[in-house]
N, C-alpha and C positions, 0 to 999 in steps of 0.2 A: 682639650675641651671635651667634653662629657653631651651626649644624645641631646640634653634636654637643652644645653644651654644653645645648640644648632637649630634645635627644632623650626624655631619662629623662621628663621632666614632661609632656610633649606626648604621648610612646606611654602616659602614667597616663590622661591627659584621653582619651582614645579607649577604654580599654578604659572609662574609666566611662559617656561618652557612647552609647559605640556600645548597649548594649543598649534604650536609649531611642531612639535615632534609628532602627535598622534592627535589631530583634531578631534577627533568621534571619542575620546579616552575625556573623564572626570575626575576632575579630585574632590575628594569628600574631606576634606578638613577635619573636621570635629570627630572620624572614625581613623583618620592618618593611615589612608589609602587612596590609590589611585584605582579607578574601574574602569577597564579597558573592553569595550564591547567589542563583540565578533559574530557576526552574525544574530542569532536569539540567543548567544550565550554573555553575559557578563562575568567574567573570572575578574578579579580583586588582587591586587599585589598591595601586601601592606611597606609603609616607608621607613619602618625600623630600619632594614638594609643599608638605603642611602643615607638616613642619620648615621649610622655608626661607619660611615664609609666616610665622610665627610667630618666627622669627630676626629678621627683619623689626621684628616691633610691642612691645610693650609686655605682659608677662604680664598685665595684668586682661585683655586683650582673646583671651588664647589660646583660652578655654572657645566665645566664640563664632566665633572664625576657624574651630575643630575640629569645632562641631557643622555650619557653613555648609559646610565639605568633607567630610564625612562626607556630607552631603544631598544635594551635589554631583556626589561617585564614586557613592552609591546610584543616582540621575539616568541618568547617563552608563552604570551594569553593564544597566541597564534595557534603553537605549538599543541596547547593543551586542547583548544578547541578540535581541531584535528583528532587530536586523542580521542575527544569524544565521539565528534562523527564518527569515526573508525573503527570503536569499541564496546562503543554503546556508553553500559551504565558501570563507570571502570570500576566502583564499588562490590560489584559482584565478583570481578575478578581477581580481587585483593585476597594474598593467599599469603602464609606465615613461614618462611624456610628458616632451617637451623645451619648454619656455618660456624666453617674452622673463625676462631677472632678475626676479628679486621685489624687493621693496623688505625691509625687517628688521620692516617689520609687517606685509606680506602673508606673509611665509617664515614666521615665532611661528609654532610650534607644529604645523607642517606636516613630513611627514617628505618632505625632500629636500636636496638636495646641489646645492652648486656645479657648473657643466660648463662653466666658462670664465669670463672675465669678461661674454660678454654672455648666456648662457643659464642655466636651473638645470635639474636633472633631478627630477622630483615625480612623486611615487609618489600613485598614483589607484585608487580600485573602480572595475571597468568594468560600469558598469551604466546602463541609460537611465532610471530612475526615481530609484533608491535611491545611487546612485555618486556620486563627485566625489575632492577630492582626500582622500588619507589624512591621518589629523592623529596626532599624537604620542598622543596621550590615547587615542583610538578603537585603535591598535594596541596600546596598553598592557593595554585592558579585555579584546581580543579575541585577548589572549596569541598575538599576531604576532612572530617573533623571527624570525632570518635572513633578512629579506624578500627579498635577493637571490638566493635558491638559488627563489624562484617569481617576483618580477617579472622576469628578464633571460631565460627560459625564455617563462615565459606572453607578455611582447613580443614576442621576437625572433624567434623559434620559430611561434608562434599567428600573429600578426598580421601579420610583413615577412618571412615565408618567400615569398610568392607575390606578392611587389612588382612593378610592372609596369616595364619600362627601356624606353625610345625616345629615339632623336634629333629634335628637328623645329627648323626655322629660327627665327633670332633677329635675323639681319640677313643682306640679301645675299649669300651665300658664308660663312657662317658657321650653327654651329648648338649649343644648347643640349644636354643629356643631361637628359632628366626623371627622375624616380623618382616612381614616384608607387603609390595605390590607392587610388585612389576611395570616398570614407565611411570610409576607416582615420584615425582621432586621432594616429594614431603613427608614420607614420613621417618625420616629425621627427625622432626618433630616430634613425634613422639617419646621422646629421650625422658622425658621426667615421667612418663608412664610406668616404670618398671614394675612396680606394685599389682599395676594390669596385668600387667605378662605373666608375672612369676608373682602371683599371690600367695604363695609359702616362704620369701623370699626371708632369710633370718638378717639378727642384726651387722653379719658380716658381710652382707651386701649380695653385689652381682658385680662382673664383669660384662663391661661393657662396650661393645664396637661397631660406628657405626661408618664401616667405608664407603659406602654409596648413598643419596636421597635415597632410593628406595626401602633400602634394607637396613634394618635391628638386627646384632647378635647379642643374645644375651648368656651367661652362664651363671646360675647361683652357686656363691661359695657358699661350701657347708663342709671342707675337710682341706687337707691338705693337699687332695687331687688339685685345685686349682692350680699347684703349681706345675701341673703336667700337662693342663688346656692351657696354660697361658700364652706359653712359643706357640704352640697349635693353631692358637685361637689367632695370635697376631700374625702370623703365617697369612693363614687365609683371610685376615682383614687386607693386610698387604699387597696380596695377589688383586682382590678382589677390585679397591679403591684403585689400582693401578691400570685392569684391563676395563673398568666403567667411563662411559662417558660423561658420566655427569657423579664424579667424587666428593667424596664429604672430606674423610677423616681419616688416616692410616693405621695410628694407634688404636688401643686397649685403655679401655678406663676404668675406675676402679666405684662402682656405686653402691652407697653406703647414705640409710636414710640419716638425713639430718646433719650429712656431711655434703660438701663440693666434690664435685669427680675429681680424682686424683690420674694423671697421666701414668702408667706405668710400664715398666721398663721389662723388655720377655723374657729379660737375663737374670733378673731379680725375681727373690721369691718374695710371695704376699705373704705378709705377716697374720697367718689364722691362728691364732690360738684353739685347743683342741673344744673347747666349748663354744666354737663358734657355728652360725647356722639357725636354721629356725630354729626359733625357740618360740616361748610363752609372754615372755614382757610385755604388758601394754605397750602401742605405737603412741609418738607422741602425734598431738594434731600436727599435720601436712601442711605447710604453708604454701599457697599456689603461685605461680612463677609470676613474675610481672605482667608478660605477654597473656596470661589465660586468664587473668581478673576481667570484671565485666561490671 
């Protein structure tokens, strides 16, 4: 059976169960939500959930899928309210981290987004006690909507406004661009910035690593040298992601406007052709990642 054809029966079974389960809780019908008060707070659970839970099984089993979710979202309005007391206005707190991919059972129920094939973008509270990552449910109860008009503000703004930039050596005659700040989670983030960093950057890209939240390395290919920062460079990506408490990424990546990061290997040489490097070409326009539209 499919959502719709439940619906009728399934929003019967709630309005009979709900004043047994959670008397002080509503159901609103005509919005196919239950409003679960806590205090001055009303957090909202909508009944999509139990439809498609209940589309699922077998009617004798509806009565107790409905009362186990009703027990559930009461749980969970509990939960959120607490949040709030505890944390105030958790909106402010919503901060944008960059991570290795998820797998499709670490991403379930996680509000975040693709950011290429090898990273995701995950929306987090920034708190040192109460924080972690945001989950679909918790922003449901905590009537979170538009998260990006506060996460791409409260990161970019709050956090990698005051990023620290230097060069320091990577081999011989050569040398790296760091980004970095020290104890900042995020700027990771700033991985589709490179153009910031290295605005002479040619069409053969940068190298790119970022083994801790805190810290960027970046290196513009413009010769054949890259082939000799590359073990270098993934060297001390390695070292570095490995003695950090809080690691991103181990590898080296290869960025290249208007291309996806390419993974690459410290054994292998980058394919530069000798005219590669800044040059004069017009840039094509930037298209800006999902997470940074507004």
């Amino acid at each position: 059976m499919d959502v719709f054809e439940v619906s009728a029966d399934v929003h019967a079974l709630i309005e009979d169960l709900l004043p047994v389960v959670n008397p002080s809780a509503r159901f609103e019908a005509e919005l196919a939500r239950v409003v679960l008060p806590v205090g001055r707070f009303e957090p909202a659970a909508s009944t999509w959930t139990i439809l498609e839970r209940c589309a699922r099984a077998e009617p004798p089993r509806w009565p107790g899928l409905v009362e186990e979710w009703l027990r559930e979202v009461t749980d969970r309005a509990v939960l959120a309210i607490a949040d709030i007391e505890l944390l105030g206005d958790v909106r402010e707190l919503l901060r944008l981290r960059i991570v290795p991919r998820l797998t499709e059972e670490q991403r379930s129920g996680l509000v975040v987004l693709p950011a290429g094939e090898h990273f995701d973008a995950l929306v987090v509270i920034d708190h040192p006690e109460f924080g972690g990552p945001l989950t679909e449910a918790r922003a449901r109860l905590l009537g979170l909507r538009g998260l990006g008009r506060f996460v791409i503000p409260n990161t970019y703004e709050r956090e990698l406004a005051d990023v620290q930039v230097r060069d320091q050596p990577i081999t011989p005659g050569e040398m790296v661009r760091v980004v970095t700040k020290p104890g900042c989670r995020y700027v990771s983030a700033l991985y589709t910035e490179v153009e910031r960093f290295l605005p002479d950057v040619g069409e053969a890209g940068a190298l790119l690593a970022m083994p801790v939240h805190s810290t960027i390395l970046l290196y513009p290919v413009t010769s054949a040298a890259v082939n000799t920062v590359l073990p270098a460079l993934a060297q001390v990506a390695a070292e570095m992601y490995a003695a950090d408490a809080d690691p991103c990424a181990p590898g080296v990546y290869w960025w290249r406007r208007g291309h996806p990061l390419t993974g690459l290997d410290p054994a292998a040489p980058v394919p530069v052709a000798p005219n590669d490097g800044a040059g004069d070409r017009p840039r094509p326009r930037r298209r800006r990642p999902p997470w940074r539209r507004r």
